[in-house]
C-alpha positions, -999 to 999 in steps of 0.1 A, spaced: 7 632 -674 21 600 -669 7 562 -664 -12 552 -639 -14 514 -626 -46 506 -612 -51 475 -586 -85 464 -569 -86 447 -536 -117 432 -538 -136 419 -509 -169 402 -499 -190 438 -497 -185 445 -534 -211 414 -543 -234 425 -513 -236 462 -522 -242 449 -558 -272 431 -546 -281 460 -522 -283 479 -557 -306 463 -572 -327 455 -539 -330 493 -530 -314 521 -511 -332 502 -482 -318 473 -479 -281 492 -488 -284 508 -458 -293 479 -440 -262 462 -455 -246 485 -445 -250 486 -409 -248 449 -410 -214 441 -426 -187 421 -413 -153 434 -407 -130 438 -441 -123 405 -458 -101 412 -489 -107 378 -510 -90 386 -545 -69 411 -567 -77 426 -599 -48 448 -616 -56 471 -647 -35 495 -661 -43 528 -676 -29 561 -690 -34 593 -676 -29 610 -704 -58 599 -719 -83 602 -690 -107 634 -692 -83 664 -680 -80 680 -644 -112 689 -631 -136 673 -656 -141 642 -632 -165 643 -599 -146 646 -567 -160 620 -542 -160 633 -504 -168 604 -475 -208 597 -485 -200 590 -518 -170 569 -507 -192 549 -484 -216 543 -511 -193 531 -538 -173 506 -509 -141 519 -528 -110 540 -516 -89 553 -546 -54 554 -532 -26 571 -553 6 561 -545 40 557 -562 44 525 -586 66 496 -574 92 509 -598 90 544 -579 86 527 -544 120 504 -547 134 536 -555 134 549 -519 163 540 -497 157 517 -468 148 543 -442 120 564 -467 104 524 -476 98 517 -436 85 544 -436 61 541 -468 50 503 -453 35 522 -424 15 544 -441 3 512 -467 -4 493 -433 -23 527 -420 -45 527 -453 -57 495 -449 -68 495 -413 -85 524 -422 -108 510 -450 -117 480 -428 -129 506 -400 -152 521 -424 -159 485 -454 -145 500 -477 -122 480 -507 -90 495 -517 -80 506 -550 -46 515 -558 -37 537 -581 2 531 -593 16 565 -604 51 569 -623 58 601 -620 56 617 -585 47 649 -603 16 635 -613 3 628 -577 -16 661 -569 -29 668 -605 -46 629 -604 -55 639 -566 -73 670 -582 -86 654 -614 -102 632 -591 -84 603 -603 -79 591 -563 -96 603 -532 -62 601 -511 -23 605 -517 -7 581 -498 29 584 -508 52 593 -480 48 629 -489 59 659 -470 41 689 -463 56 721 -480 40 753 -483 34 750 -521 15 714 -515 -5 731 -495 -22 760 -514 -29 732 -535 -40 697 -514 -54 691 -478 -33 675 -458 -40 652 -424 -22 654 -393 10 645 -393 22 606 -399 54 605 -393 82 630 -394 118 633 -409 140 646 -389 166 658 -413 189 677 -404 222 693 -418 256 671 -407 291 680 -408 324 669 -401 336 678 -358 353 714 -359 332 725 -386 309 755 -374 274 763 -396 257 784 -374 233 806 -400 226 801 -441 256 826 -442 279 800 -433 269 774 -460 285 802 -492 314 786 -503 302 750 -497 281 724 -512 251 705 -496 245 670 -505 210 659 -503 187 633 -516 163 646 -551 130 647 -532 138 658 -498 117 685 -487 154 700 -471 165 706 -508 138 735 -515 153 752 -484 182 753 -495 174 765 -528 159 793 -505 189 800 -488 206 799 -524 186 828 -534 190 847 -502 230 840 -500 247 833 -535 274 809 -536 256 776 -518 262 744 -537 233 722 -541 241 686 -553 209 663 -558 218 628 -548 196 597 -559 165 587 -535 180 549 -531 211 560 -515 208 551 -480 214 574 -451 242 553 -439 260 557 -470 255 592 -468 271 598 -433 297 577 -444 310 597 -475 311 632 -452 332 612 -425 351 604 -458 352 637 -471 340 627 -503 306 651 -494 314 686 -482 279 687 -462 248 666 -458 211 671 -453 200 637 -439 178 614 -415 199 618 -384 180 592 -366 205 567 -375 235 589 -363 216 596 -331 215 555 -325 245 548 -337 270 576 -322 300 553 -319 296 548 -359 307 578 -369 322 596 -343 342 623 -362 303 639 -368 283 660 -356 245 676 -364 236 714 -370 209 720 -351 185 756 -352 185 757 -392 151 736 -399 121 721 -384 115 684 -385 97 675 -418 63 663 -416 43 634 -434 11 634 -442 -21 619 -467 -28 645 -491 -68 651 -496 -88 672 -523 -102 702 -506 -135 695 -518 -137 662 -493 -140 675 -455 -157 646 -444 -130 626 -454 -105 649 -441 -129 645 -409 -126 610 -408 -91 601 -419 -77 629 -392 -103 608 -364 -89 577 -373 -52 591 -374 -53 606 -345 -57 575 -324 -34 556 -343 -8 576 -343 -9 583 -303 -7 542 -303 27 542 -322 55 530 -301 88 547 -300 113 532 -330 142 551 -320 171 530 -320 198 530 -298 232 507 -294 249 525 -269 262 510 -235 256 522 -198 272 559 -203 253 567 -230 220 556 -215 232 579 -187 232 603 -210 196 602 -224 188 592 -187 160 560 -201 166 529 -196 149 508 -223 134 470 -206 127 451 -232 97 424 -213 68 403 -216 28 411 -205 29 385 -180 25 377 -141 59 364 -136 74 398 -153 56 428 -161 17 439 -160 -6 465 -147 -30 461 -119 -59 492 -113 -39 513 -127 -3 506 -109 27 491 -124 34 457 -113 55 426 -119 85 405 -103 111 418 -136 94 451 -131 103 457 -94 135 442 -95 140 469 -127 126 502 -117 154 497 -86 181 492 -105 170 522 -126 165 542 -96 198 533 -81 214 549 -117 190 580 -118 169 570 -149 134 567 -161 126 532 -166 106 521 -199 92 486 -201 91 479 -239 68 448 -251 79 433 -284 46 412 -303 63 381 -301 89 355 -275 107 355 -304 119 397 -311 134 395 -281 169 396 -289 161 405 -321 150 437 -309 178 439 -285 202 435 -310 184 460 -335 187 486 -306 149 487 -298 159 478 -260 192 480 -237 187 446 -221 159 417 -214 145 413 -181 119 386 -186 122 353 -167 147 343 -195 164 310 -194 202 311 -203 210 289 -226 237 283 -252 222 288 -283 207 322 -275 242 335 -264 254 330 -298 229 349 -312 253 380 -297 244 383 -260 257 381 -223 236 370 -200 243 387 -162 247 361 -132 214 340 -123 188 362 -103 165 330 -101 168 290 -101 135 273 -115 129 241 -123 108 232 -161 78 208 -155 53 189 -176 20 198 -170 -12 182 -173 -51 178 -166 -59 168 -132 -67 139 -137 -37 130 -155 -18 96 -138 13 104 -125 42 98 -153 70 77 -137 95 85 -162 105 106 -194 96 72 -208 57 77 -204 58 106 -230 58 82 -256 28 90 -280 24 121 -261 16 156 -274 35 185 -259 29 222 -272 55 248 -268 67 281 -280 96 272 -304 114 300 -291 113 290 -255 141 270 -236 113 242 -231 117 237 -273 155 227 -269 146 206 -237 119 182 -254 138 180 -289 170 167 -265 141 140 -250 136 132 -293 170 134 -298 175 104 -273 146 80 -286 113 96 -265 86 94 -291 68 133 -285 52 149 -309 63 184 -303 38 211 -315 45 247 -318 22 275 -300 17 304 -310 49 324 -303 31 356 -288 10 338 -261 21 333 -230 32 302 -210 0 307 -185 -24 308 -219 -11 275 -231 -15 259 -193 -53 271 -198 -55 250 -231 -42 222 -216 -65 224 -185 -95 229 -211 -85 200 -237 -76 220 -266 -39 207 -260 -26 173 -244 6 188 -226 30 218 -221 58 227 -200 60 255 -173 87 268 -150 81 259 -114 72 300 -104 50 300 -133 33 267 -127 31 281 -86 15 305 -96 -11 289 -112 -15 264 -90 -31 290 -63 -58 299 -79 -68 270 -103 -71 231 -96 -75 216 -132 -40 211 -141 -7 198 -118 29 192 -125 31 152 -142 73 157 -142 103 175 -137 119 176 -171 147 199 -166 164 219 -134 171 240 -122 177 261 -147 192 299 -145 173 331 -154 194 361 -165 189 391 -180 206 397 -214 222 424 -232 242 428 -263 277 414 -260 294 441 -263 277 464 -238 303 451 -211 297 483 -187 261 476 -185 268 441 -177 291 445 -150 265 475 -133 239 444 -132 259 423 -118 272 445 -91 230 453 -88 226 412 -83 258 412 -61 241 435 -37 207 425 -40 203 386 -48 185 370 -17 187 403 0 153 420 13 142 437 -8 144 406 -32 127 380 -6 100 404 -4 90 411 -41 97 372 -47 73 365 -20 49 392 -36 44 371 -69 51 338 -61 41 330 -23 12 356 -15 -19 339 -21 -44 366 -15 -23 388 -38 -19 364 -68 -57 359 -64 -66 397 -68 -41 395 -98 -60 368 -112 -96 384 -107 -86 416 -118 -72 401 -150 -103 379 -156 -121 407 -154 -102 422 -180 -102 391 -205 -142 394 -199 -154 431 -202 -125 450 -217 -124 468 -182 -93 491 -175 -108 512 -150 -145 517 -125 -152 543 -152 -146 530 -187 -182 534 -198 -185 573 -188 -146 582 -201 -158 562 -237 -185 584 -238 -169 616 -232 -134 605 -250 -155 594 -281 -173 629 -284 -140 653 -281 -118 631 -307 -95 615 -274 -84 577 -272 -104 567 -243 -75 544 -227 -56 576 -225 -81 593 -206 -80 564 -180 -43 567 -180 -45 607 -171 -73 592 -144 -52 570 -130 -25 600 -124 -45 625 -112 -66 607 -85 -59 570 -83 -95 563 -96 -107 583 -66 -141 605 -68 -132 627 -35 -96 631 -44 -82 671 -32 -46 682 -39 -31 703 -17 -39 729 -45 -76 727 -43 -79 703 -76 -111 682 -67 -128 648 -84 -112 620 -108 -101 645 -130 -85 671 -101 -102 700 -117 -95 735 -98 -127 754 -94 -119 783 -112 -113 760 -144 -147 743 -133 -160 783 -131 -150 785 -172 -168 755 -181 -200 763 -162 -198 733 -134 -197 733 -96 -202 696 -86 -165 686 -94 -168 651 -73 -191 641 -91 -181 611 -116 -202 624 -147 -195 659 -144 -154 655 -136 -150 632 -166 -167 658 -190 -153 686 -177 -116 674 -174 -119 657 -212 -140 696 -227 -106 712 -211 -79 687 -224 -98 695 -258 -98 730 -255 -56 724 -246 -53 707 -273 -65 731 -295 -41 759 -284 -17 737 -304 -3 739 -338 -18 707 -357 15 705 -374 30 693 -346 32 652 -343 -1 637 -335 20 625 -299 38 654 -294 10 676 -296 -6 654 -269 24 651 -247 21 695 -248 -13 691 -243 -8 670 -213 17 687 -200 -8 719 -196 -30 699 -183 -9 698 -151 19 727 -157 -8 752 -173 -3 763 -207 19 796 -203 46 773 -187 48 751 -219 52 777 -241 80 793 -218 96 756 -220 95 755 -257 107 788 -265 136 779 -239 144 746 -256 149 766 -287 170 789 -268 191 756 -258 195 744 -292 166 720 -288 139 711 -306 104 734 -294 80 705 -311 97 678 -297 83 667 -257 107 642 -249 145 644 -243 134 681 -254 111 706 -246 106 686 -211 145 686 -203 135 729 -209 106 725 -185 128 712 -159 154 741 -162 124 759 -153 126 753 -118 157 771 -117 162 805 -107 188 815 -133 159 800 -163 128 814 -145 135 845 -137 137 852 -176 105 834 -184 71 850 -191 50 829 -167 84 824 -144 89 796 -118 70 762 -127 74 725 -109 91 712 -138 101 678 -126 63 666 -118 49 679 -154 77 662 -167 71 627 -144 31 633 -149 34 630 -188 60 604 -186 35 580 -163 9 589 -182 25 576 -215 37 547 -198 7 533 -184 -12 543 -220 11 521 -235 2 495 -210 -29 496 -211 -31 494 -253 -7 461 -250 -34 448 -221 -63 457 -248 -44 440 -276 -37 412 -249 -75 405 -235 
């Protein structure tokens, strides 16, 4: 076997559980209970040769309880020689799984020790020599790994695909004698098509090296200079306009799936690590990419909204969707026939960065246009709001007379806010500020609370921001107008020039109009309403609260392996938080349980808060379980839910017709559901085993449902 690099990440428990040693298996335990959350203070690296360790199966294999009382997580994973070797897409994708590994060991104390190995042959045998207690190595699942390793649920997938040039037809292995398939060394498609080389003789295989990025791969088939490719096709998916001469061949392959690999001998691991995954994974926000303009986002029928967790733009209040960007938003997707998705970047600043990347179509988020963020490659529509910025102070600040009174003065901003540009123009003219940067993911209303409480001396606020705050609060006020009024726009990439003109036409139509009057007077000028906001989100900064039920849906969520803000989400959908809710179908309680479901589980008292919570959570479990755990961690949720409110025979009609349709069966979105609704149609359900199903509502009910989860997980990481 080959080297292996060994590197400690040491932190504060390794000297405790020393001590505890020594002390007693008393006091360990005690430590253990008591330890603070993971600390790593200092790195240790050692190398070694695997050669000369004691051969496979010689060495104890350590499940969970011995983990736990060593503190130590023995990671293999490729060496940095081995890890630059993966092209661009393959290392993203590696990062995550590092990132994963670590949040994992601080859930349970643990210190990390990577294992560096050189040869990615030598990952299983060190995995079962018990050199490591995990793989984590952007590995795929293949039928040979497994008769050998565990694997966890799914990570990520990699959805490779075959791609040809237009007017070239692979429909079946058949087609591929005669030609030759280009594919990177250790893609998982290359052992299929070794299979379909001994099924069909006559298939090329060429074996290209892993740093050759997928770009560079779709380019040389546009070229000609590769016959056929097995590649990611996320990029060609984003980027259609990029190569438009290709197309994919669909129906040959599943996705590929990534997963840890775990010795067979540690379940409680396996336990543990597929616990932890399974939450983590559900919270993973979409990172497809798209650059298209207004007729492609036709075409996938989402329109991506790129916004801020705020109460000028975008927030949720018991349970509904809510916000002046928001409102405006959902009509202008309604008026175009698409599905509106509010995406939250971490920070102010990935805004446009994000736009530009293709994470978003535009920006709606009370976004001043200014000079220098059009040259960073975006148009800005027509103004859809005139505010004015203002300084703002304590109370008891004296009223400043000029820009002359900042003098000495300490203003905190975000640097990526207009208000930056504003004060360094007041520098730029002689003004002595000191201008400090705030943190560039809170919002303006956090850094008006700092100022009210003394942690900062001044800020700056637009006027409906500063309104709004003024309602409900009487420990700051507006000292002076530095700036106004200044426009708010929404952005898009400068080139996206159909998109553009549809918003402006939107504005044209709607500007000052009444439906604009009344959802500006909805956030800015009703006082009652801002105050329930207010209380509702104080409430939220002070419990954790989402819902009336949090406690009970924890309990329940914790016990069947569920995220319990997901559960609140499903809540939410089925009965607006309400205990006595009925559908017209009979579905009774906060869950909307029918009685014959309640029958299978033993319970009658479906109104009842206790009882609907457990019962709905016991059935999304036993859902869940009717489904293939290869499928993604999300995916298999988004079938699950779908079930849920469909039933299950009408999922598994939509997947086997998405298949039919040349569409992936373990994919939910912009798949299997675009089968489900087909399924409402006479020509589809006439031909399906369970026959006619509401498709459109499962299809809205799982969409919702995902939305407000994602809300509610950027409210949580918010508070």
């Amino acid at each position: 076997m080959g080297k292996l690099r060994a590197s400690k990440t040491r932190s504060r428990h390794y000297g405790i559980a020393t001590l505890a040693i020594v002390l007693g298996f008393a006091l360990a335990a005690v430590t253990w209970d008591l330890s603070p959350s993971y600390d790593p203070a200092r790195s240790v690296d050692t190398t070694y040769d695997l050669s000369k360790q004691p051969s496979v199966g010689t060495a104890p294999i350590a499940d969970l309880k011995q983990i736990r009382w060593r503190r130590e997580l023995r990671v293999l994973l490729p060496s940095v020689r081995t890890a630059l070797s993966y092209a661009p897409d393959a290392a993203s994708s590696h990062e995550y799984e590092i990132e994963l590994v670590k949040r994992f060991a601080e859930k349970h104390y643990l210190e990390l020790e990577w294992i560096h190995v050189d040869r990615w042959d030598d990952l299983i045998p060190g995995l079962l020599a018990g050199k490591g207690d995990l793989i984590a190595a952007n590995i795929t699942i293949t039928e040979s790994r497994k008769n050998k390793v565990s694997f966890t649920v799914p990570i990520d997938t990699v959805r490779e695909k075959l791609v040809v040039r237009i007017g070239d037809e692979i429909k079946s292995p058949a087609d591929l004698i005669g030609r030759q398939v280009v594919v990177r060394e250790r893609s998982s498609f290359s052992d299929l098509i070794k299979e379909f080389r001994r099924q069909h003789t006559g298939i090329e295989l060429r074996l290209l090296p892993e740093h050759i990025p997928a770009n560079a791969i779709l380019s040389g088939v546009s070229s000609g200079e590769y016959d056929i490719a097995a590649v990611d096709i996320s990029l060609l998916e984003g980027q259609p306009d990029r190569w438009p001469d290709l197309k994919v061949v669909d129906g040959l392959i599943r996705d590929s799936i990534i997963a840890w690999g775990v010795n067979p001998e540690a379940p409680e691991l396996l336990e543990a690590l597929n616990s932890f995954l399974g939450r983590e994974q559900l919270k993973k926000q979409s990172q497809l990419v798209y650059k298209d303009d207004l007729s492609g986002i036709k075409n996938r029928q989402v329109l991506r909204v790129l916004t801020r967790n705020n109460a000028a733009t975008y927030f949720v209040w018991r349970g509904q969707f809510l916000g002046f960007e928001y409102e405006l938003m959902k009509r202008f997707a309604d008026s175009h026939g698409l599905h509106l998705e509010m995406v939250v970047p971490n920070r102010w600043g990935d805004l446009i960065p994000t736009l530009k990347a293709g994470g978003g179509d535009l920006i709606a988020a009370s976004m001043t246009v200014t000079e220098e963020r059009k040259k960073q490659g975006v148009a800005f529509t027509a103004p859809y709001n005139l505010v004015t910025e203002e300084l703002v102070g304590r109370s008891d600040e004296s009223a400043f007379k000029g820009v002359k009174d900042l003098n000495g003065r300490t203003v905190v901003v975000r640097r990526s806010s207009s208000y930056w540009t504003t004060l360094q123009k007041l520098r730029d003219q002689g003004i002595d500020i000191r201008l400090e940067e705030a943190p560039d993911s809170m919002e303006t209303e956090e850094i008006i609370s700092r100022v009210a409480a003394g942690e900062y001396d001044l800020t700056v606020s637009d006027s409906h921001i500063l309104s709004v705050e003024l309602i409900w609060r009487s420990d700051i006020k507006p000292v002076l107008t530095l700036n106004g009024p200044v426009s708010h726009g929404w952005a898009v990439r400068e080139n996206d020039q159909q998109l553009l003109s549809a918003l402006n036409a939107f504005l044209d139509k709607e500007y000052k109009g009444r439906f604009y009057n009344l959802v500006y007077d909805k956030y800015f000028q009703n006082s009652n309403r801002i105050l329930d906001h207010v209380a509702s989100h104080q409430e939220h900064s002070e419990k954790g609260n989402i819902s009336p039920y949090d406690a009970q849906v924890q309990k329940y969520a914790e016990e069947y392996g569920f995220d319990w803000a997901l559960i609140v989400a499903q809540m939410y959908q089925e009965s607006r938080f309400d205990p006595q809710a009925e559908s017209w179908a009979g579905a009774q309680g906060l869950m909307q349980i029918l009685p014959t479901t309640g029958e299978l589980f033993g319970v009658q008292d479906l109104h009842g808060v206790d009882t609907s919570i457990q019962t709905g959570v016991r059935y999304l479990a036993w859902l869940h379980e009717r489904f293939e755990p290869e499928l993604t961690v999300q995916d298999r949720m988004w079938f699950t839910l779908a079930a849920y409110n469909a039933g299950l025979g009408h999922v598994r009609d939509a997947r086997i017709l998405a298949r039919k349709m040349g569409w992936n069966p373990d994919r939910w979105f912009n798949n299997v559901d675009r089968a489900m609704l087909l399924l409402s149609r006479r020509s589809f359900y006439q031909l399906a085993t369970h026959g006619y199903a509401r498709g459109k509502e499962t299809v809205d009910y799982v969409r919702q449902i995902r939305d407000r989860y994602n809300a509610y997980i950027r409210l949580a990481h918010a508070g």
